[in-house]
N, CA, C and O of each residue as an XYZ file, in Angstrom:
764
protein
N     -37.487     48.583     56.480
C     -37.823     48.723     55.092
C     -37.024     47.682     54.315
O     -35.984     47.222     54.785
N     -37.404     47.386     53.373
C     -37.083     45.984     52.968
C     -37.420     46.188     51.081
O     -38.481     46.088     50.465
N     -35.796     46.550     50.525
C     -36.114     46.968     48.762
C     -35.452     45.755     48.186
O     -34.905     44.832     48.789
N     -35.613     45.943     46.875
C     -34.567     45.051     46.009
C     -33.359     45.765     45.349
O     -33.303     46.685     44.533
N     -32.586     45.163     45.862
C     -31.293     45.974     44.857
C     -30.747     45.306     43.511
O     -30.406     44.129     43.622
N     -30.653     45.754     42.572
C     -30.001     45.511     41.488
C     -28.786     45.130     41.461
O     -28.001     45.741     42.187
N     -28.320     44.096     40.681
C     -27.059     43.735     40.128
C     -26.079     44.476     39.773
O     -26.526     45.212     38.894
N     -24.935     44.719     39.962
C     -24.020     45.646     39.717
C     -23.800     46.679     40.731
O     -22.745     47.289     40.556
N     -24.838     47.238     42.244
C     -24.979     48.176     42.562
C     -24.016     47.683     43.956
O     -23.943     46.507     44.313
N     -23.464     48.570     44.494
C     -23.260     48.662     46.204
C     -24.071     48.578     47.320
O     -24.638     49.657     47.489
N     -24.369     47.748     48.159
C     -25.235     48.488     49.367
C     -24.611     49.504     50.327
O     -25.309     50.180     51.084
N     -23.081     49.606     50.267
C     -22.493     50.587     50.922
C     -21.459     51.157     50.224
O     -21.258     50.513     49.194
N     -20.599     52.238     50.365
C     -19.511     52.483     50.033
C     -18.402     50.879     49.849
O     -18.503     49.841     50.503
N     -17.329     51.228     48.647
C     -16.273     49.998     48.919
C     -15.080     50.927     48.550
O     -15.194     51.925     47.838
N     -13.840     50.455     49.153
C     -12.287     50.789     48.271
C     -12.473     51.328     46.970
O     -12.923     50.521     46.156
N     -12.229     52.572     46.522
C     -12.042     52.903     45.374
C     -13.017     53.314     44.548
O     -12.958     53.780     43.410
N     -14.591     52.914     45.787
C     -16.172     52.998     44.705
C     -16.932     53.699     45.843
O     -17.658     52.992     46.542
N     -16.856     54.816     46.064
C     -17.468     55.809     47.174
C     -18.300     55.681     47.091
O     -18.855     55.296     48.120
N     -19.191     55.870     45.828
C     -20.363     56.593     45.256
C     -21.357     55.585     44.451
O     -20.999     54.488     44.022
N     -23.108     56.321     44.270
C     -23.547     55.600     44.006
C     -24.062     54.336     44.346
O     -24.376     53.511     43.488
N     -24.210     54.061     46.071
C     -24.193     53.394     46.751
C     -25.891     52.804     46.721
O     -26.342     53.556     45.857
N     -26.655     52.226     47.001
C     -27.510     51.688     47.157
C     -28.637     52.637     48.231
O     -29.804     53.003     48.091
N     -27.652     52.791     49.293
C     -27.657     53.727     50.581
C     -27.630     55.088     50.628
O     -27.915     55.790     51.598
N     -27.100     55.609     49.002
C     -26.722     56.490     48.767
C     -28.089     56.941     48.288
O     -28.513     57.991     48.770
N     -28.662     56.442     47.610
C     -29.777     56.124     46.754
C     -30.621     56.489     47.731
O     -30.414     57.611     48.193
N     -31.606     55.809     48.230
C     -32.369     55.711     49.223
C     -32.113     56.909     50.035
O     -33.107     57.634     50.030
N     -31.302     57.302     50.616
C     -31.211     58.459     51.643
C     -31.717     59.461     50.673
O     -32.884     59.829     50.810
N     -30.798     60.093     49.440
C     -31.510     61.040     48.600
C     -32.555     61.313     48.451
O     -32.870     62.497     48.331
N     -33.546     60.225     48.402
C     -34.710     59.681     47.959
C     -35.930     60.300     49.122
O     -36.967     60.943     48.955
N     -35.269     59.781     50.295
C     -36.539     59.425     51.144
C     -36.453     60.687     52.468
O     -35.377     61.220     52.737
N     -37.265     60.907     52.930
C     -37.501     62.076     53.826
C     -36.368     61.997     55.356
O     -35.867     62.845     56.095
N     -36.350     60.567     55.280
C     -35.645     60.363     56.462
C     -34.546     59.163     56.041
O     -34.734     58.276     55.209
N     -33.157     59.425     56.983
C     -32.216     58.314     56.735
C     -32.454     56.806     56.960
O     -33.310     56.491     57.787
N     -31.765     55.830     56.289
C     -31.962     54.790     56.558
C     -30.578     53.772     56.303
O     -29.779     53.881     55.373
N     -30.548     52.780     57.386
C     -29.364     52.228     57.508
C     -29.096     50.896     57.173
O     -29.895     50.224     57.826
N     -28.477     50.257     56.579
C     -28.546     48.629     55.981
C     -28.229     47.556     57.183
O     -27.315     47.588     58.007
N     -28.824     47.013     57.089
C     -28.925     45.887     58.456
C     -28.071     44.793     58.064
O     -27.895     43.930     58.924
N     -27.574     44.662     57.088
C     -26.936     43.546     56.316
C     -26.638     43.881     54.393
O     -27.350     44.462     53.574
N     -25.390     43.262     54.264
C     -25.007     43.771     52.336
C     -25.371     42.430     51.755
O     -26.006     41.516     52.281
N     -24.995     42.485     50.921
C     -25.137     41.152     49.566
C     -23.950     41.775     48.555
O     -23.732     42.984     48.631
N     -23.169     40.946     47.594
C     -22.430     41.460     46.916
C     -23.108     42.336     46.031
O     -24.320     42.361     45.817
N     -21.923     43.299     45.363
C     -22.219     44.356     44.485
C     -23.360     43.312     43.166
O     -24.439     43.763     42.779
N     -22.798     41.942     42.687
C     -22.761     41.585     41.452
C     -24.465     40.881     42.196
O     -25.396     41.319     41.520
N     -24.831     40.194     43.059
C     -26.141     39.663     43.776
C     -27.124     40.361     43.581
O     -26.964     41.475     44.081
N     -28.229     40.217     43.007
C     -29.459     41.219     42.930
C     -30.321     40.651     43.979
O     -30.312     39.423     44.069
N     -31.208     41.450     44.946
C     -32.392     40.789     45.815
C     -32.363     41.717     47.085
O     -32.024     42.899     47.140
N     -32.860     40.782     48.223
C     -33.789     42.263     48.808
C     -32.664     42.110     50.218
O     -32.170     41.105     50.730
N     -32.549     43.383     50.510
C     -31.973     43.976     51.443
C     -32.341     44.511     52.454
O     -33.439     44.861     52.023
N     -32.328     44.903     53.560
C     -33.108     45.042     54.921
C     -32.224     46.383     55.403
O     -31.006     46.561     55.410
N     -33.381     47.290     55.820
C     -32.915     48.325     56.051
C     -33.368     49.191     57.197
O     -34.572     49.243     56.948
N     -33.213     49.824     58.163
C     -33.680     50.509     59.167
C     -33.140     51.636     59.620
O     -31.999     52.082     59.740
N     -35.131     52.295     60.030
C     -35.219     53.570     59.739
C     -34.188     54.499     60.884
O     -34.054     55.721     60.816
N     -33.581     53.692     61.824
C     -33.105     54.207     62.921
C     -31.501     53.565     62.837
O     -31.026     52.808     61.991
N     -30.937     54.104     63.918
C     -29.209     53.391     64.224
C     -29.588     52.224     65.188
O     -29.191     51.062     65.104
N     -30.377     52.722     66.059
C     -30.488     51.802     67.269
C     -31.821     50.728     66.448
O     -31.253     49.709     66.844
N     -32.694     50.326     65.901
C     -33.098     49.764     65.183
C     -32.239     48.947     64.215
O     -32.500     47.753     64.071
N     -31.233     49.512     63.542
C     -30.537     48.667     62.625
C     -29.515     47.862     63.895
O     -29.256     46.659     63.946
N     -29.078     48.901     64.815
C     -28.231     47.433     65.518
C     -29.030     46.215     66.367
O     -28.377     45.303     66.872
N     -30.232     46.264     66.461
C     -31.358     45.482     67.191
C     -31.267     44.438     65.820
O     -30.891     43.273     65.947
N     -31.678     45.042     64.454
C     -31.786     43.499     63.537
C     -30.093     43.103     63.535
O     -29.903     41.935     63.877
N     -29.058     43.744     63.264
C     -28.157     43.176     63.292
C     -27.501     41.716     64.311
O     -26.930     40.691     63.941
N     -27.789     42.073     65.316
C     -28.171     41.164     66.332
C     -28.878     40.290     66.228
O     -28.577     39.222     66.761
N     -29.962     40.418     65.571
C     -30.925     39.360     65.108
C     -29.977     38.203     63.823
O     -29.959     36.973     63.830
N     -29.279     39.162     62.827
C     -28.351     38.172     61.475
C     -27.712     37.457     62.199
O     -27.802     36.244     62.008
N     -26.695     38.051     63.468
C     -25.605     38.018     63.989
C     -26.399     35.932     64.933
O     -26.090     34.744     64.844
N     -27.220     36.595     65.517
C     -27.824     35.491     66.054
C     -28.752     34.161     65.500
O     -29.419     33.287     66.055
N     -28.335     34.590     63.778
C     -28.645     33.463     62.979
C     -30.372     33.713     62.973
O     -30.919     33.223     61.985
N     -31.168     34.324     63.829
C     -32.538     34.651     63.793
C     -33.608     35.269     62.262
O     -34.794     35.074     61.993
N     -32.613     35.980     61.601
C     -32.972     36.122     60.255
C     -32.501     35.003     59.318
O     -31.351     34.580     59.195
N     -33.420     34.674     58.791
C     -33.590     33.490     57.534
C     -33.797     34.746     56.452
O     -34.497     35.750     56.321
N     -32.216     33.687     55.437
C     -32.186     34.227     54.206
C     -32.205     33.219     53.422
O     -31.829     32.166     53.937
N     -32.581     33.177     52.126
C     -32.567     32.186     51.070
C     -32.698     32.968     49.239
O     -33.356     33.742     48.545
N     -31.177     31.773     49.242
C     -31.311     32.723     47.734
C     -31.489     31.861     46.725
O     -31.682     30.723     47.153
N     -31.506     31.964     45.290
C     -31.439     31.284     44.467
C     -30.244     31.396     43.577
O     -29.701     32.477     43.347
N     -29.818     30.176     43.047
C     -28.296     30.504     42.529
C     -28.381     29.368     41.271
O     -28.952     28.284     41.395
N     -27.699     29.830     40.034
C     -27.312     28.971     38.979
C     -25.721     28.263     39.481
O     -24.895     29.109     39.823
N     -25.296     26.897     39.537
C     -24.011     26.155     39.395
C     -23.959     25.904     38.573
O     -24.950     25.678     37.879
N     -22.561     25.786     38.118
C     -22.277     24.836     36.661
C     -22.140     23.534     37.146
O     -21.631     23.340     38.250
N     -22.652     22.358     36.240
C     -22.508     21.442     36.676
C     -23.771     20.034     36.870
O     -24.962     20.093     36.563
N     -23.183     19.099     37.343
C     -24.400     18.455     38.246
C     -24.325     17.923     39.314
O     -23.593     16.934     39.306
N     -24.740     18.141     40.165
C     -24.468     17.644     41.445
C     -24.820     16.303     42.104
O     -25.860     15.779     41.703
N     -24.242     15.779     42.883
C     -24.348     14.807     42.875
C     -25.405     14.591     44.374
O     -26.180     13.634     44.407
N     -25.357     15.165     45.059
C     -26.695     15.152     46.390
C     -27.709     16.524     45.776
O     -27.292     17.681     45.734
N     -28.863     16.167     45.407
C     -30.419     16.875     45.295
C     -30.188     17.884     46.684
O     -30.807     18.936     46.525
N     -29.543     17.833     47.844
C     -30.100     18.102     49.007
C     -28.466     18.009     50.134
O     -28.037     16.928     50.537
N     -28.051     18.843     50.333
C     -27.096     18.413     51.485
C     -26.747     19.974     51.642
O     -27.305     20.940     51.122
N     -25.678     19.922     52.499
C     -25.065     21.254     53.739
C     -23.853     20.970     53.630
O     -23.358     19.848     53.742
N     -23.203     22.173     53.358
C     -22.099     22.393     53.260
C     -21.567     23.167     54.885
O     -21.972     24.186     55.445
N     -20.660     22.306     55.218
C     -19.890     22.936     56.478
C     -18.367     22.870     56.225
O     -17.643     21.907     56.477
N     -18.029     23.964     55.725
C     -16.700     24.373     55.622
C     -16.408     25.794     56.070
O     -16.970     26.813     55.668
N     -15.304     25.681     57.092
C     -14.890     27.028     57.334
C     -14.384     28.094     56.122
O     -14.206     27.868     54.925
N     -14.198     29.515     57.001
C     -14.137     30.144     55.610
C     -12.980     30.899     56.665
O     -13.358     31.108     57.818
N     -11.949     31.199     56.379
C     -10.996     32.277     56.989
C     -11.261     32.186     58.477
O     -11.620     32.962     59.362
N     -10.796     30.389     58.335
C     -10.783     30.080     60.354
C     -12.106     29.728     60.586
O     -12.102     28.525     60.849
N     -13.309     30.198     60.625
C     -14.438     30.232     61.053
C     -15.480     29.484     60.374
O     -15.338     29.316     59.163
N     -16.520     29.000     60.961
C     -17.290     28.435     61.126
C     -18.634     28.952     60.100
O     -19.309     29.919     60.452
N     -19.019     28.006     58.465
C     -19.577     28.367     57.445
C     -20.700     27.645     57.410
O     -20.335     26.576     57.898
N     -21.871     27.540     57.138
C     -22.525     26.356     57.105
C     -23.704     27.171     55.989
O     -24.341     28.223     56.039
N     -23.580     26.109     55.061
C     -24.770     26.579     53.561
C     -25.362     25.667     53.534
O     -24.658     24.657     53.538
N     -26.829     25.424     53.496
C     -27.573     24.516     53.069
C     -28.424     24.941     52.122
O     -29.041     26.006     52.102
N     -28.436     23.829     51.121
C     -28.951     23.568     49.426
C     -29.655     22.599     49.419
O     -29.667     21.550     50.063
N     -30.639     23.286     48.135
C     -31.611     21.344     47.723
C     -31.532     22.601     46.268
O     -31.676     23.819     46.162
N     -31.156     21.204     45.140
C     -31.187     21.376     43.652
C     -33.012     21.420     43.250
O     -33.846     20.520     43.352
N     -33.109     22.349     42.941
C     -34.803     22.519     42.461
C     -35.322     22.026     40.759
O     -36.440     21.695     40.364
N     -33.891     22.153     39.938
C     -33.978     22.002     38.530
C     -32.499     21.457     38.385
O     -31.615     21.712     39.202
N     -32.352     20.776     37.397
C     -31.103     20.381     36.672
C     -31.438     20.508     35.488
O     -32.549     20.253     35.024
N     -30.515     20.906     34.927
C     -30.338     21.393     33.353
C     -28.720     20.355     32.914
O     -27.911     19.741     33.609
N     -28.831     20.554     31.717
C     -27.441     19.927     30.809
C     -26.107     20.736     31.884
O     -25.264     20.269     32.650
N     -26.309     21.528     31.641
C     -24.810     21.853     31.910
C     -24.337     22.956     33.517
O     -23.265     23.303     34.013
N     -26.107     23.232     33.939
C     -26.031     23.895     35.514
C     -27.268     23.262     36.007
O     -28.019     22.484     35.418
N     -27.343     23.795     37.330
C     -28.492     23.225     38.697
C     -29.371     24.569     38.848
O     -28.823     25.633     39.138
N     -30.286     24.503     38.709
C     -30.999     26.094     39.433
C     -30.816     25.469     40.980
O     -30.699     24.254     41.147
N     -30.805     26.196     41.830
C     -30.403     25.721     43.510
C     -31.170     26.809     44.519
O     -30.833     27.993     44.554
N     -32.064     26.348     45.197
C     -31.885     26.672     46.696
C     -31.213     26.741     47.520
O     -30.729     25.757     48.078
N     -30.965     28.057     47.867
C     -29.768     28.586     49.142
C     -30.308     29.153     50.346
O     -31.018     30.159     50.349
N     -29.990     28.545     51.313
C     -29.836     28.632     52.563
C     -28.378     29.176     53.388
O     -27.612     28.237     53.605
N     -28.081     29.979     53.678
C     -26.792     30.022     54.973
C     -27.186     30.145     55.614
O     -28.195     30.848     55.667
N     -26.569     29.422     56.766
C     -27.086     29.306     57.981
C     -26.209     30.331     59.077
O     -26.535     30.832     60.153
N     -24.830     30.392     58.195
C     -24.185     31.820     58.846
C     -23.928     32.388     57.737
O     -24.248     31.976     56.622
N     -23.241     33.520     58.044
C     -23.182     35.032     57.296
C     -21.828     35.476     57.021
O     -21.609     36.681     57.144
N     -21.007     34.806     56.715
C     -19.348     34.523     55.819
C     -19.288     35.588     54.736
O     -20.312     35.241     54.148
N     -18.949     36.387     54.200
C     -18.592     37.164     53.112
C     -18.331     36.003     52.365
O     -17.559     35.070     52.591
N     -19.397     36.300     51.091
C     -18.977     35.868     49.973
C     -19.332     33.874     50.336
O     -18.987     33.040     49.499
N     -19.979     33.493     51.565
C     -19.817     32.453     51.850
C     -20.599     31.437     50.374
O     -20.082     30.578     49.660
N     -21.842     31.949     50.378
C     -22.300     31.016     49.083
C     -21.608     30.660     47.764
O     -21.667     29.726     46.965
N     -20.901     31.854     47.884
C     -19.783     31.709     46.417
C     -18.500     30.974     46.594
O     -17.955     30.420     45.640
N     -18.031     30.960     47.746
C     -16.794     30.070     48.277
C     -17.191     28.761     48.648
O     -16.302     27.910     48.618
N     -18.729     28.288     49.112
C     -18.662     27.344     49.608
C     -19.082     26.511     48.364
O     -18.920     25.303     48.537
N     -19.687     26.939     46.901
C     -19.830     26.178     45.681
C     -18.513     25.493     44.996
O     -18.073     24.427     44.567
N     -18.173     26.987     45.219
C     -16.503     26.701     44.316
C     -16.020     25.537     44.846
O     -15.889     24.605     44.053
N     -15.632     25.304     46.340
C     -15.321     24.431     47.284
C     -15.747     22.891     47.101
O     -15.229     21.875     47.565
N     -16.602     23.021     46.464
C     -17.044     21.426     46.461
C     -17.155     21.177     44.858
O     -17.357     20.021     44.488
N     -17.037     22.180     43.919
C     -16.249     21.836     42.742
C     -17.629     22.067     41.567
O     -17.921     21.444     40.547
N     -18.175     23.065     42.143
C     -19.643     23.667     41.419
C     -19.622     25.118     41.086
O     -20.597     25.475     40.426
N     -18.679     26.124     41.402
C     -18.755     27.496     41.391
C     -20.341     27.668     40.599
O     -21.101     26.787     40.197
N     -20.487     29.280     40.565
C     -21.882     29.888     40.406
C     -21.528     30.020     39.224
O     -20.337     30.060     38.916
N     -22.789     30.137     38.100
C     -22.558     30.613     36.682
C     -22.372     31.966     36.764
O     -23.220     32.747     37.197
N     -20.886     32.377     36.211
C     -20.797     34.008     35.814
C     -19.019     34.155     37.059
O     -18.095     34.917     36.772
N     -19.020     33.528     37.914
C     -17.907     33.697     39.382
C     -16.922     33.695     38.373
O     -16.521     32.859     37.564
N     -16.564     35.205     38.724
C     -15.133     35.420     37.828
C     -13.847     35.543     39.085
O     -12.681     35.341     38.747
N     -14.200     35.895     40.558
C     -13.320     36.192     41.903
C     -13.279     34.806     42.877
O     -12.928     34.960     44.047
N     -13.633     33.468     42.401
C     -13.681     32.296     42.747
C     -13.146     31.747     42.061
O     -12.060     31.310     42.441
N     -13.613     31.444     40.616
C     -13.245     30.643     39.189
C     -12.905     31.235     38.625
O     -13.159     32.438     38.580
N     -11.950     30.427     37.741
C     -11.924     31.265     36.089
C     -13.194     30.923     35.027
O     -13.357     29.842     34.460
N     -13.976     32.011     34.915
C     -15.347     31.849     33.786
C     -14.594     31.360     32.558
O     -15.415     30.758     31.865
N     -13.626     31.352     32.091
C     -13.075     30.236     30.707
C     -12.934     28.777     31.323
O     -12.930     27.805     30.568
N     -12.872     28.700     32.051
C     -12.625     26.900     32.534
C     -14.227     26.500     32.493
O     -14.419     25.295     32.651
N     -15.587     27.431     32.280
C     -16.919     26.677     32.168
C     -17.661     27.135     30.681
O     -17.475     28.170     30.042
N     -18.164     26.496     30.510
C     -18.910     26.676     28.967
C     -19.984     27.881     28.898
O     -20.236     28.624     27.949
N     -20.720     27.833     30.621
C     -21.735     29.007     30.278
C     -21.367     30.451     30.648
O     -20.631     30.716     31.598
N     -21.851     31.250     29.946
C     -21.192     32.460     30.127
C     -22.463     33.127     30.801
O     -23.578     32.855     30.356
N     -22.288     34.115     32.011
C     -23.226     35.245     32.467
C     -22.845     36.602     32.440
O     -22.448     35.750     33.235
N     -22.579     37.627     32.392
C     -22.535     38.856     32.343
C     -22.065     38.936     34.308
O     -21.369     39.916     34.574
N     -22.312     38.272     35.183
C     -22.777     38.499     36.379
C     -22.581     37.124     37.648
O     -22.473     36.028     37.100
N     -22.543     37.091     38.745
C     -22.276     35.483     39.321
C     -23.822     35.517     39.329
O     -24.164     36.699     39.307
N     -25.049     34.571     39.357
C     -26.214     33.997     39.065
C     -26.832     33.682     40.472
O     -27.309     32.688     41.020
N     -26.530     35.387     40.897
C     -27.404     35.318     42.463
C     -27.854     35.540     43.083
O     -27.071     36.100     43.850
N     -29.123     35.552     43.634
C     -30.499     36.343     43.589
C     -31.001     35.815     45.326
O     -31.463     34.735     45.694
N     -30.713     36.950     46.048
C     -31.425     37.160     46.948
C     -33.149     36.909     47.358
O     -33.768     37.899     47.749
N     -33.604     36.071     47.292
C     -34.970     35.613     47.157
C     -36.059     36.441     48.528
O     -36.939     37.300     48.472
N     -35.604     35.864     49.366
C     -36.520     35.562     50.441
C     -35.480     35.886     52.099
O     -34.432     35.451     52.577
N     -36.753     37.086     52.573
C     -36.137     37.309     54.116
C     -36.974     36.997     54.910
O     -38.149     37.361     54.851
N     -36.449     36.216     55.840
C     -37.557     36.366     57.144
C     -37.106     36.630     58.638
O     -36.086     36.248     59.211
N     -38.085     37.338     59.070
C     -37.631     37.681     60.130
C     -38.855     38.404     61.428
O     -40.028     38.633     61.132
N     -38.390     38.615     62.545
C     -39.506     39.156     63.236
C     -39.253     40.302     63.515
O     -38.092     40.603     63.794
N     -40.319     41.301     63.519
C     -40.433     42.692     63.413
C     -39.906     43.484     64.682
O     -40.614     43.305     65.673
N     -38.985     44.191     64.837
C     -37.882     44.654     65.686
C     -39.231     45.159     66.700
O     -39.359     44.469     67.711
N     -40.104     46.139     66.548
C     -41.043     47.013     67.252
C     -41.987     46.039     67.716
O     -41.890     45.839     68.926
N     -42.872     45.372     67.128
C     -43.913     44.389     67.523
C     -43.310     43.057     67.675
O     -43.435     42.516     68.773
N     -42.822     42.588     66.955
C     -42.393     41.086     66.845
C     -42.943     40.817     66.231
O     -42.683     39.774     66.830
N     -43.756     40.536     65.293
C     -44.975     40.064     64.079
C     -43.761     39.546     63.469
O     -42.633     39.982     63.699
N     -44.143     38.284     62.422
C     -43.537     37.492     61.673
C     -43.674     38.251     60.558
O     -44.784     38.625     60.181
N     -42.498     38.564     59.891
C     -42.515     39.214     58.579
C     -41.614     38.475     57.194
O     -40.404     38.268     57.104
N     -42.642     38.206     56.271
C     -41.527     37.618     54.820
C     -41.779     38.584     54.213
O     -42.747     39.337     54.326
N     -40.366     38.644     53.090
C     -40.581     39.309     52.005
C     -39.509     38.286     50.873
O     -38.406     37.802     51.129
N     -40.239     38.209     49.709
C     -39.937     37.723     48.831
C     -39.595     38.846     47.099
O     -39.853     39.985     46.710
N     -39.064     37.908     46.696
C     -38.585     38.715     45.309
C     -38.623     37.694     44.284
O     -38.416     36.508     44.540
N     -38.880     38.123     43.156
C     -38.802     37.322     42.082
C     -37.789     37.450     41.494
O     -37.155     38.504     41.432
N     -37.367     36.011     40.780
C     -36.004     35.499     39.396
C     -35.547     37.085     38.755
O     -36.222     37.389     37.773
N     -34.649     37.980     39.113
C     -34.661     39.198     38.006
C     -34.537     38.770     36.870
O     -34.104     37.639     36.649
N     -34.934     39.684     35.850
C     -35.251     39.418     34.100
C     -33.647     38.860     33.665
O     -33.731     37.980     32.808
N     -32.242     39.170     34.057
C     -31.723     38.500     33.406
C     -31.699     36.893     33.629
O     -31.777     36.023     32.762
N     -31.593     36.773     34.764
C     -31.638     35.296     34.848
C     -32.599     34.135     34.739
O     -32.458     32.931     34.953
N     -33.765     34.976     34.283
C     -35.107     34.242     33.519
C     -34.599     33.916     32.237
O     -34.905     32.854     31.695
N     -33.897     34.689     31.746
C     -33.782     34.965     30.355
C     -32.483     33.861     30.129
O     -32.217     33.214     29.116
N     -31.847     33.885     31.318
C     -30.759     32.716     31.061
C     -31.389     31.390     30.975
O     -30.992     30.499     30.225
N     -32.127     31.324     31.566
C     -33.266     30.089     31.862
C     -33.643     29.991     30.923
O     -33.529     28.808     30.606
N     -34.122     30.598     30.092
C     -34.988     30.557     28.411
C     -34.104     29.728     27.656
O     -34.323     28.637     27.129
N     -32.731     30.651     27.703
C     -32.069     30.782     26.285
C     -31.021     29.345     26.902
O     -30.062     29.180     26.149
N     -31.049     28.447     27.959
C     -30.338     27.192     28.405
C     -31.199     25.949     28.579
O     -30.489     25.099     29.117
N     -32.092     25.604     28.417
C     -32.948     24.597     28.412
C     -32.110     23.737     28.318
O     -32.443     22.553     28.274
């Protein structure tokens, strides 16, 4: 099963924030349990992958783990960049990071961006911007949001697009999501 989660929300329990979980949500909800195959940060809105079983969720996990699921997000930088198109390979805590980007829009003062990771780093898209001297519009746990001019409520990052093959059949499966309303609206009001 494959939802969109909202900005601000958990996909699991964290330190200090039990409740109200994403997971939490959904189980209430639905006749039968269901288990997250993979998180996105609390502050990231977009779609999340979920399965109806234990032994099912560790079959896709295996699949992230093995780089076999394609994720792609969309992200606001401050800034302008100077490659339309390149990959970031920087480790993150020892290990082995690799993000690949192509700039889709440039604006005055950020990039709308295509995101690619090619591995699965906590927090890797947000460390690997900061890193090359672009942080995300809104990254208050990377940057300081007073050192950039645009302000977001949020870091500007949207889970787009999953792909992957279907644990039971194997059938090729996408699922996509659209720009959520705030960050359209950032788009409006930044021309």
């Amino acid at each position: 099963m494959v939802v969109e989660k909202p900005a601000g929300m958990l996909v699991i329990p964290a330190p200090g924030n039990t409740h109200k979980t994403l997971t939490d949500l959904l189980n209430s909800q639905l006749a039968s349990r269901v288990h997250p195959c993979h998180r996105i940060d609390r502050d990231t809105s977009g779609l999340i992958l979920y399965a109806k079983g234990k032994g099912t969720q560790q079959a896709m996990m295996e699949e992230f783990k093995q780089r076999r699921v394609k994720k792609s997000y969309i992200a606001f930088v401050n800034g302008l960049l100077a490659n339309k198109s390149a990959v970031i390979d920087r480790p993150i805590e020892g290990k082995r990071a690799v993000t690949k980007y192509s700039v889709t829009e440039q604006r005055r003062d950020f990039a709308v961006v295509d995101v690619e990771p090619l591995t699965g780093r906590t927090n890797q898209i947000r460390i690997h911007f900061k890193a090359i001297g672009h942080p995300l519009v809104g990254e208050r746990k990377f940057a300081f949001a007073k050192d950039f001019k645009l302000k977001f409520r949020r870091t500007a990052l949207h889970s787009q697009k999953l792909e992957f093959s279907h644990p039971g059949t194997g059938e090729a499966m996408s699922f996509t999501s659209p720009m959520p309303e705030d960050m359209r609206k950032f788009l409006e009001e930044n021309k």
